[in-house]
C-alpha angles and dihedrals in degrees: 000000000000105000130194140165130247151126127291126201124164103308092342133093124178123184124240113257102240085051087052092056089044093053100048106033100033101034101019102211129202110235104243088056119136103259134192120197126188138187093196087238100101089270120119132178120190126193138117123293113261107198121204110183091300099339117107119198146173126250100189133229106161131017117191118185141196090013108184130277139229111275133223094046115243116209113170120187097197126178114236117253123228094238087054087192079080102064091031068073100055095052096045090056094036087053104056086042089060112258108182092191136037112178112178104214124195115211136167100280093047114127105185114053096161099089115177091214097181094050085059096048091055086056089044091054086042092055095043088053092052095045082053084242125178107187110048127209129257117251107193127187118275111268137184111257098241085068095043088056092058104067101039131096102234081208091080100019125104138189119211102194127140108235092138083190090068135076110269126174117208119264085233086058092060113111129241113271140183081227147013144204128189140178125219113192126221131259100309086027130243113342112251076243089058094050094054100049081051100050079044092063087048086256105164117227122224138199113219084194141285094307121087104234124204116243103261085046096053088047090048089043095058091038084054089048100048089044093053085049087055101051094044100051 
């Protein structure tokens, strides 16, 4: 399937600029060519490419709408990393595994505070197109962790951090739920402050195993659980 994003209103679909110019100039497709256009928003409208000079449409044969999610709902809240290649990663494999949710948190260990947000939700995009994905994940902007923690149910939210002196349930002891957050600490990991102010919003701490993960592993760790979790209801 040859997927690309766009916009879909009523019978119409028309394909986002930057994937028109994808499409003629970089592969350099024939018009007549099967075609598959997404809003990410579980909408899909499938049909053969119309070009006009460099212009690339859509002449439509199906639209299926509200195709079906991912359940259960993954939300992560992740500290950026320094190297930011290395979350660009996370997202990418979150992403593909079906992540409903990225929120980047900035904590007191965090070392880069600068995100190109738009540049990850381009790779997000990128990654939803090449898992064939039809509902694409939220990327929201980047936000301290005192305000993220305003906004979440503590009766689905869960904090991986790696305080062995502390209580910790297995991640194999969560319950299933319709939907899931998680937060995934910095380099060195949440503050003892930070762990505090968590267990004091009722915020339950988990152990992902024995091995201490970095960040963008942990993060790819609890997206792979929750996808094999998915696929094996």
């Amino acid at each position: 399937m040859k997927l690309f994003y766009g916009e879909i209103i009523g019978n119409k679909a028309i394909i986002n600029d930057d994937e028109q110019q994808h499409i003629v100039k970089v592969l350099r497709m024939k018009e007549g060519e099967e075609i598959h256009v997404t809003d990410g928003k579980g909408n899909l409208a499938s049909g053969t490419l119309i070009i006009e000079g460099k212009k690339a449409g859509i002449k439509i044969s199906e639209i299926k709408e509200n195709l079906p999610g991912f359940s259960p709902k993954l939300h992560i809240a992740i500290a950026p990393t320094k190297n930011i290649d290395r979350i660009e990663f996370f997202v990418e494999k979150a992403v593909e595994m079906g992540i409903s949710e990225i929120s980047i948190i900035l904590t007191e260990k965090t070392e880069r505070k600068n995100i190109n947000i738009d540049k990850i939700r381009k790779q997000s995009i990128a990654a939803s197109k090449q898992s064939l994905r039809f509902h694409f994940p939220a990327i929201h902007d980047a936000i301290k962790l005192s305000d993220f923690l305003k906004n979440i149910n503590p009766e689905n939210t869960f904090v991986a951090h790696c305080n062995e002196s502390l209580e910790r349930i297995k991640l194999t002891n969560i319950p299933q739920l319709k939907q899931l957050t998680f937060l995934i600490g910095p380099e060195g990991d949440f503050s003892d402050k930070e762990i505090s102010f968590l267990a004091d919003h009722k915020i339950k701490a988990v152990s992902l195993g024995n091995q201490r993960l970095r960040t963008e592993t942990a993060g790819v760790f609890v997206t792979a659980w929750n996808y094999y979790n998915m696929i094996n209801k």
